[in-house]
Each structure stands twice: as structure tokens, then as C-alpha cells.
PDB file as gemmi writes it, atoms N, CA and C in Angstrom:
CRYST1    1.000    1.000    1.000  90.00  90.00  90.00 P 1                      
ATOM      1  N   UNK A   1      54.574  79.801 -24.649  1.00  0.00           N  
ATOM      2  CA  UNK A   1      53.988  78.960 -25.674  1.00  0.00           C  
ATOM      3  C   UNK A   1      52.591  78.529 -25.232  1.00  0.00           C  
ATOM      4  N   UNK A   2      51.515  78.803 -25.955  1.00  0.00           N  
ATOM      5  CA  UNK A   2      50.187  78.258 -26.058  1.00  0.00           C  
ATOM      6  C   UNK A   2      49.974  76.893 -26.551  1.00  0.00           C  
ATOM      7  N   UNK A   3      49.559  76.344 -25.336  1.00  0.00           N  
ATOM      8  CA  UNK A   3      48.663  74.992 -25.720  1.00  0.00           C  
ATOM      9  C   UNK A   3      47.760  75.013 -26.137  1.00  0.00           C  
ATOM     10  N   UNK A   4      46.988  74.194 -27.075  1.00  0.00           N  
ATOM     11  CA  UNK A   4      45.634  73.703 -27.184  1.00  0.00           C  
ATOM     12  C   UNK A   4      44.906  74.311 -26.097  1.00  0.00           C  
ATOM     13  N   UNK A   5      43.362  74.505 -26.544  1.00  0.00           N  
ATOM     14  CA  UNK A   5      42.325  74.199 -25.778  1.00  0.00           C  
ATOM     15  C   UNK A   5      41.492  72.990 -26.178  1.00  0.00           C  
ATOM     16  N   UNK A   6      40.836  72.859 -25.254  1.00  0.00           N  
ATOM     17  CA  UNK A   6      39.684  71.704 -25.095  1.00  0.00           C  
ATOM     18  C   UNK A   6      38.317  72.708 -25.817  1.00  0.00           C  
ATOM     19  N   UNK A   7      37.299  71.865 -26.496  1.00  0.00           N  
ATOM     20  CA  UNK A   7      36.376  72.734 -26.942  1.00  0.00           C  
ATOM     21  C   UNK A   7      35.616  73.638 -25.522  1.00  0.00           C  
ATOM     22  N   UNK A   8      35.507  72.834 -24.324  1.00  0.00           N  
ATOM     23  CA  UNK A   8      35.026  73.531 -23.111  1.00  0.00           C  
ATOM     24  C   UNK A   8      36.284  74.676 -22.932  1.00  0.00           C  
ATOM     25  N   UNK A   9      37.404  74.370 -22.601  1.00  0.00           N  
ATOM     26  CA  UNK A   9      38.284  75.485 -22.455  1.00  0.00           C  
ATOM     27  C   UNK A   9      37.951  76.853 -23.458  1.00  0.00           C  
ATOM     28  N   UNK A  10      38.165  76.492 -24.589  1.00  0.00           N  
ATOM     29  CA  UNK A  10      38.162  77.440 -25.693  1.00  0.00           C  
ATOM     30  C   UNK A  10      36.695  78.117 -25.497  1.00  0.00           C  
ATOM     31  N   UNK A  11      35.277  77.525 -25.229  1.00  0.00           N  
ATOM     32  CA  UNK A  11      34.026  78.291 -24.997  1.00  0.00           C  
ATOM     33  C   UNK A  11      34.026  79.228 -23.765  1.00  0.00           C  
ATOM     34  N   UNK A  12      34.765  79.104 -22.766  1.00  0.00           N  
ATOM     35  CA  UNK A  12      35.183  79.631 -21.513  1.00  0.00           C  
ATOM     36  C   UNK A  12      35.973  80.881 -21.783  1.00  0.00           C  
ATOM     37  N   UNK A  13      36.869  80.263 -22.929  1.00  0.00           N  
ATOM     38  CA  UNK A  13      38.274  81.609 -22.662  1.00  0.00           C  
ATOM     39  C   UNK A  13      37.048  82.949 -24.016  1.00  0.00           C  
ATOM     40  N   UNK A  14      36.333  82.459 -24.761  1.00  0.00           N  
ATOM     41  CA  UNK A  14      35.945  83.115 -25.461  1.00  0.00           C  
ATOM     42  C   UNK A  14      35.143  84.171 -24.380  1.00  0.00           C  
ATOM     43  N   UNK A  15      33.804  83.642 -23.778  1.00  0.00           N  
ATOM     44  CA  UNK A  15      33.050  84.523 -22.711  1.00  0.00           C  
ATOM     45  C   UNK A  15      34.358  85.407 -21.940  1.00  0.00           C  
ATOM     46  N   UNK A  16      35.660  84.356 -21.347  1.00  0.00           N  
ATOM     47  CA  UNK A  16      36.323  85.712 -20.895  1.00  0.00           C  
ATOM     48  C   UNK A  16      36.775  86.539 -21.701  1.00  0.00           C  
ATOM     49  N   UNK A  17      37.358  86.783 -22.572  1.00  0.00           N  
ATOM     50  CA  UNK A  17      37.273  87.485 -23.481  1.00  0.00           C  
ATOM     51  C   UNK A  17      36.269  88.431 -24.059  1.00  0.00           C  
ATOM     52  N   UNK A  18      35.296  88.139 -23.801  1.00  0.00           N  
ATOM     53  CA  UNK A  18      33.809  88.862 -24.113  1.00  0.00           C  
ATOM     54  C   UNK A  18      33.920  90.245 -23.308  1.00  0.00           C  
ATOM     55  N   UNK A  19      34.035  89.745 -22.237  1.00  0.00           N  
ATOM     56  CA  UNK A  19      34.129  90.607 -20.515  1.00  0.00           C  
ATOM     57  C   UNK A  19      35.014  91.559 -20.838  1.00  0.00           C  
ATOM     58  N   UNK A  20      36.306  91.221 -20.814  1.00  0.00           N  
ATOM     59  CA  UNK A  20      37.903  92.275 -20.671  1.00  0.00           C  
ATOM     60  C   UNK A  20      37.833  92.836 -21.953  1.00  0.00           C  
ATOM     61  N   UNK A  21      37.644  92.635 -22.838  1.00  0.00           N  
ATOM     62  CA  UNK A  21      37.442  93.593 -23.961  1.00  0.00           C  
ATOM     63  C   UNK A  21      36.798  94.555 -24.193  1.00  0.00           C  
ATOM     64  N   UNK A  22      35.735  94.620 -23.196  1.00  0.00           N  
ATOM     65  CA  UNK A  22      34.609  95.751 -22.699  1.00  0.00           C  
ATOM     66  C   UNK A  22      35.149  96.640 -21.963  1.00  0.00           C  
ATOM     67  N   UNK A  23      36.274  96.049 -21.061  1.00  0.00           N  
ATOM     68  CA  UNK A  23      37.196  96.811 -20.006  1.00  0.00           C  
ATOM     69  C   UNK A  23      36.131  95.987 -18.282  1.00  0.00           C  
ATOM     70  N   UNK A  24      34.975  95.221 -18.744  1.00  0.00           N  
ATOM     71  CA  UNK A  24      34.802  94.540 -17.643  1.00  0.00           C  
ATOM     72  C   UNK A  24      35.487  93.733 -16.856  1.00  0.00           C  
ATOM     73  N   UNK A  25      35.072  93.434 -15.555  1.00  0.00           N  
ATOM     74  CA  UNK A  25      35.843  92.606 -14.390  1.00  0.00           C  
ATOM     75  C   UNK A  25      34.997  91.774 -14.221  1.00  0.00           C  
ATOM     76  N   UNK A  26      34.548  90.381 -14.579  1.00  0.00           N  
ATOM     77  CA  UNK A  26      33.486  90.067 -14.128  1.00  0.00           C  
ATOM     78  C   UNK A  26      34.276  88.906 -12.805  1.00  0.00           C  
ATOM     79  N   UNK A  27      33.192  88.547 -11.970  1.00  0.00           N  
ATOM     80  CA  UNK A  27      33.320  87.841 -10.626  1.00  0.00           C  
ATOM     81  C   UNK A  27      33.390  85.927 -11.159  1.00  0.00           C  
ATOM     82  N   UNK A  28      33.390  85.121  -9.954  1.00  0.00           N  
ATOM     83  CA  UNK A  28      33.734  84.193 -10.462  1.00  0.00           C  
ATOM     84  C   UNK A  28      32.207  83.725 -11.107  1.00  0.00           C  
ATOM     85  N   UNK A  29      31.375  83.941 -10.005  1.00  0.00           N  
ATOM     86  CA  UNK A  29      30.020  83.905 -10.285  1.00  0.00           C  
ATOM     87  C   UNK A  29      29.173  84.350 -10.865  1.00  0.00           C  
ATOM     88  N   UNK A  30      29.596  85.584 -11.839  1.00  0.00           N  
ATOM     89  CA  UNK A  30      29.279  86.136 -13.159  1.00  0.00           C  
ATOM     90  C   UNK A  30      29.727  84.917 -13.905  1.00  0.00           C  
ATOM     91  N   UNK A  31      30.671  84.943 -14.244  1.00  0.00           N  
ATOM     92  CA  UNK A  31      31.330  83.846 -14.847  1.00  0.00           C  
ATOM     93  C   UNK A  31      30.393  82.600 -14.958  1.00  0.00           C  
ATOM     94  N   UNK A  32      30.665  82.227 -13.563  1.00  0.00           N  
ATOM     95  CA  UNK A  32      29.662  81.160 -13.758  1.00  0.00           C  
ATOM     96  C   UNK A  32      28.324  81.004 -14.171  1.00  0.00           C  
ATOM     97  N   UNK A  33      27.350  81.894 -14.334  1.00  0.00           N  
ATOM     98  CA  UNK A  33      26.267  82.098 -14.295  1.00  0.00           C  
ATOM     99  C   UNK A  33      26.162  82.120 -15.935  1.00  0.00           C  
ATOM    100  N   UNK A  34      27.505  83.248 -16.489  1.00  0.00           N  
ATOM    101  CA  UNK A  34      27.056  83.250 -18.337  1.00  0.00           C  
ATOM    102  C   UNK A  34      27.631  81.743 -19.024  1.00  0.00           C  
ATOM    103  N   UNK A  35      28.590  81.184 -18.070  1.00  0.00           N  
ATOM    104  CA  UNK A  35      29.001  79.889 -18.553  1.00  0.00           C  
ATOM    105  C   UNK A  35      27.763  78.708 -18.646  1.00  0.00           C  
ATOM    106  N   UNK A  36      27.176  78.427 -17.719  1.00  0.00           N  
ATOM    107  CA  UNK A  36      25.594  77.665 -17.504  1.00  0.00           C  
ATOM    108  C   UNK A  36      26.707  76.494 -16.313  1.00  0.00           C  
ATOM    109  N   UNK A  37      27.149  77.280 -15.548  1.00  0.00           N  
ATOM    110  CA  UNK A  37      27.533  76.124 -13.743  1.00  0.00           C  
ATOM    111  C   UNK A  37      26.937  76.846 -12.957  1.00  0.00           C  
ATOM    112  N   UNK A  38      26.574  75.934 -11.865  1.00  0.00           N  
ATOM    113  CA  UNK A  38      26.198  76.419 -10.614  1.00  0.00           C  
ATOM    114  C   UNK A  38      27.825  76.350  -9.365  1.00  0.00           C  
ATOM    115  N   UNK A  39      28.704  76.427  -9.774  1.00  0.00           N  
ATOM    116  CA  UNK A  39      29.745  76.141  -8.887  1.00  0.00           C  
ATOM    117  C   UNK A  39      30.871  77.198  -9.705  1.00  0.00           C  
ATOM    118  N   UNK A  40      31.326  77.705  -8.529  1.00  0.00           N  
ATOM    119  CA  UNK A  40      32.607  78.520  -8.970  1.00  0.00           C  
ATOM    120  C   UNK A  40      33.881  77.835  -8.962  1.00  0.00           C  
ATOM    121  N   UNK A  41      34.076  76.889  -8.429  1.00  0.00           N  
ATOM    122  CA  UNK A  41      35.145  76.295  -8.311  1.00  0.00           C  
ATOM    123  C   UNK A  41      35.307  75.415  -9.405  1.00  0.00           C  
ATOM    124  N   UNK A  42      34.249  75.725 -10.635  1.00  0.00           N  
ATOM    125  CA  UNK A  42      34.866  75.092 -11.930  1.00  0.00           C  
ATOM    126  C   UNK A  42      35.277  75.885 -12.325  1.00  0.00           C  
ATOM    127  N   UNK A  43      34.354  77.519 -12.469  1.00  0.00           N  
ATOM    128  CA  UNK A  43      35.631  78.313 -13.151  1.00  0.00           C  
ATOM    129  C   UNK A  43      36.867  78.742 -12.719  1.00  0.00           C  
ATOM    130  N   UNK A  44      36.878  78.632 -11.058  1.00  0.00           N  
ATOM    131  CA  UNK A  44      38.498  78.778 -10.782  1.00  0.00           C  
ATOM    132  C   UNK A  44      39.217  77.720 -11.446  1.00  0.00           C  
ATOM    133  N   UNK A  45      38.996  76.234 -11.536  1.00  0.00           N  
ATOM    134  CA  UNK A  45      39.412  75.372 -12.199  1.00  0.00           C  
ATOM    135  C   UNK A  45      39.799  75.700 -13.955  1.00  0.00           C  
ATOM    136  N   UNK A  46      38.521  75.976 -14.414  1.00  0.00           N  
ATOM    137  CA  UNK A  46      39.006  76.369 -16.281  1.00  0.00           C  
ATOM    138  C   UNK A  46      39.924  77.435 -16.119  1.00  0.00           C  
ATOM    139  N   UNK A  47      39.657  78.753 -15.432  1.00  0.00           N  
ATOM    140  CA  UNK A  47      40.998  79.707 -15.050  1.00  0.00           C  
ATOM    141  C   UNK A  47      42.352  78.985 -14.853  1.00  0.00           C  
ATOM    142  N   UNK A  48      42.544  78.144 -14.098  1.00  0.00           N  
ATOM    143  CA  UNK A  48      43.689  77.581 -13.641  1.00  0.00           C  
ATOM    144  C   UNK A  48      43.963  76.850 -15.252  1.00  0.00           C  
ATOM    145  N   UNK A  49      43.005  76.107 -15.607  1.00  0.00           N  
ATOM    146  CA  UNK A  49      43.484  75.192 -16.650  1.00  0.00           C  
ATOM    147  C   UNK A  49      43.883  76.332 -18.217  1.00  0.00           C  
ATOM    148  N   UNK A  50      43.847  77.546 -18.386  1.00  0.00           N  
ATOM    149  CA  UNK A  50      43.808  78.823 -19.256  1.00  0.00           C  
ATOM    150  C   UNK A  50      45.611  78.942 -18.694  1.00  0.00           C  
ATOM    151  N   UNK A  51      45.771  79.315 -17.608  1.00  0.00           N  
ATOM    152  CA  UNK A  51      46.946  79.630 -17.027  1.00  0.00           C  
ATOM    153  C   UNK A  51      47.949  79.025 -17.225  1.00  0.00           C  
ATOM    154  N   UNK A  52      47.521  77.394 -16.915  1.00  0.00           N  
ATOM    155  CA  UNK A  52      48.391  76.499 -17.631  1.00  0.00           C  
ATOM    156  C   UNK A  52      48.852  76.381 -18.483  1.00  0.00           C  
ATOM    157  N   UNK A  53      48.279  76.404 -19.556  1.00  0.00           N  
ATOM    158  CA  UNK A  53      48.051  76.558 -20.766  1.00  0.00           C  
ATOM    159  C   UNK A  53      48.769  77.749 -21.335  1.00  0.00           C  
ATOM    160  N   UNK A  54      48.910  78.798 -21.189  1.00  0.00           N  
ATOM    161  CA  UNK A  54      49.560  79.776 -21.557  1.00  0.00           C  
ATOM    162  C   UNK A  54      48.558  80.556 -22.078  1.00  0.00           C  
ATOM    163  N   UNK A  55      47.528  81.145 -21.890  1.00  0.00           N  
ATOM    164  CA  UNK A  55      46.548  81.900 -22.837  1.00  0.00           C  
ATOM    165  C   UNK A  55      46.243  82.765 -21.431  1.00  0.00           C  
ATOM    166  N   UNK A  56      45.975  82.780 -20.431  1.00  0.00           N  
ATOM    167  CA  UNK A  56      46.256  84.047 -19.136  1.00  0.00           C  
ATOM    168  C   UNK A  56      46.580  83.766 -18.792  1.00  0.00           C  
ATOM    169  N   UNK A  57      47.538  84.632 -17.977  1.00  0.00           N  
ATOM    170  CA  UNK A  57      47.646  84.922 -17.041  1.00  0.00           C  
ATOM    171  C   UNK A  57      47.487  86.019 -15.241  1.00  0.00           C  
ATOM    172  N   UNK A  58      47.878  85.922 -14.160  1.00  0.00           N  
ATOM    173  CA  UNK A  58      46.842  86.613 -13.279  1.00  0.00           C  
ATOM    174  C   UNK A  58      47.915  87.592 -12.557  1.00  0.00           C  
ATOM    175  N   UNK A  59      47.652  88.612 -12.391  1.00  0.00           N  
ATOM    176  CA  UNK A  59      48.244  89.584 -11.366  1.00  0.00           C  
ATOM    177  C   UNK A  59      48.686  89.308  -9.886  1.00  0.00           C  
ATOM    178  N   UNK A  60      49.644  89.007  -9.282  1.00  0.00           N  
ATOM    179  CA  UNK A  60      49.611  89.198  -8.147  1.00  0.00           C  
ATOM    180  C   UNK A  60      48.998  89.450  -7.296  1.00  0.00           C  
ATOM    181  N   UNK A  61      47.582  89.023  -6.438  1.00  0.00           N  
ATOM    182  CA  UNK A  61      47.050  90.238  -5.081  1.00  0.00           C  
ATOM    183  C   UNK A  61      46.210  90.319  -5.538  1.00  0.00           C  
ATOM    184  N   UNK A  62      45.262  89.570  -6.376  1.00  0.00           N  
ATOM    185  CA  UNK A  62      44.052  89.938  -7.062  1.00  0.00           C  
ATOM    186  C   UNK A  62      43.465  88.777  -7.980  1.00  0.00           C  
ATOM    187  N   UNK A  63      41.874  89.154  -7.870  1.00  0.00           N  
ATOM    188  CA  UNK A  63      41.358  87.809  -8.449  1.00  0.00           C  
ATOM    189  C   UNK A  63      41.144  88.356  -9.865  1.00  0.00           C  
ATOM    190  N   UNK A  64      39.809  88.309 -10.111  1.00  0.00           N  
ATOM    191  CA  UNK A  64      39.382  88.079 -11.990  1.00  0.00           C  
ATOM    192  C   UNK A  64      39.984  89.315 -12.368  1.00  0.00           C  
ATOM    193  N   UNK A  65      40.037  90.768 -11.613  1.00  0.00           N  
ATOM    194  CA  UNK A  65      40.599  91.850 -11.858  1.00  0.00           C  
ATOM    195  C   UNK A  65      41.962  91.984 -12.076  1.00  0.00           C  
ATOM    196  N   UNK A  66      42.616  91.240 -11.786  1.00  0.00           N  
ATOM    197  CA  UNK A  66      44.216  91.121 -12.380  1.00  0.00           C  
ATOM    198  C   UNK A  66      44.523  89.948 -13.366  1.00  0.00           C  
ATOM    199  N   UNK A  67      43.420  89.623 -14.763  1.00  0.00           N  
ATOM    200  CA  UNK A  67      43.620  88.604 -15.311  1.00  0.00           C  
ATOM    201  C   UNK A  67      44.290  89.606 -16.483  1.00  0.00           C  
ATOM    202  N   UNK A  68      44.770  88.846 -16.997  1.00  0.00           N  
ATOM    203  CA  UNK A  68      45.872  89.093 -18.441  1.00  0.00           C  
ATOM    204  C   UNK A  68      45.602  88.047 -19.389  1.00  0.00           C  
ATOM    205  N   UNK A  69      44.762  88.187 -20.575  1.00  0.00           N  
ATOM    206  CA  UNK A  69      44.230  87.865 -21.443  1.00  0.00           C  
ATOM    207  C   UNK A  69      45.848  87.756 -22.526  1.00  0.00           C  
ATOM    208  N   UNK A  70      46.357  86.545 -22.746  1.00  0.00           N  
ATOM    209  CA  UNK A  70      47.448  86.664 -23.923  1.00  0.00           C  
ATOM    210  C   UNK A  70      46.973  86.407 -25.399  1.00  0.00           C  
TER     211      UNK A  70                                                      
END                                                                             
């Protein structure tokens, strides 16, 4: 079951979405860079808060490259 997003969540999951639909992998710091942070450890944070949430999930053994877009 999918929770809500936050309007920041939902602008986040959209850019990821942008990426994996291309068949791209982008890094955390891609990420961060098209998001407008200077810190990756927010987008590991919005990742985590997506996960929660029920809208991805992540692969075993692997970072942005084992994400699962639901």
C-alpha cells in the first residue's frame, strides 16, 4: 500500500522516475545535483522516505542500480 507523498517527496520521486525510464542509473550525486542539494545524504534520506512509503523499493547488494520504481 502507497502512502502519500509530501510535495518535496513527490518532486524527487518524479526526477527519479525521469532517470529509470530512460533505463538510466543515476548516482546519489546525480541525483543530488538535478534535485538543487549539495548533500547526498538527503537523497539517501528522500530514498529511504519513497521506501517507506511504498512507491520503491531497492535490490539487495546494490545502491541506485537496484531501485524498483512501483
Amino acid at each position: 500500500m502507497r502512502l502519500p507523498l509530501t510535495s518535496k517527496q513527490k518532486n524527487f520521486y518524479q526526477i527519479l522516475c525521469s532517470f529509470t525510464d530512460h533505463g538510466n542509473k543515476p548516482t546519489y550525486k546525480e541525483l543530488a545535483e538535478i534535485y538543487g542539494c549539495n548533500s547526498t545524504s538527503t537523497i539517501y534520506k528522500l530514498m529511504q522516505q519513497l521506501k517507506n512509503r511504498g512507491w520503491i523499493h531497492f535490490i539487495p547488494g546494490s545502491s541506485t542500480e537496484g531501485i524498483m520504481i512501483e
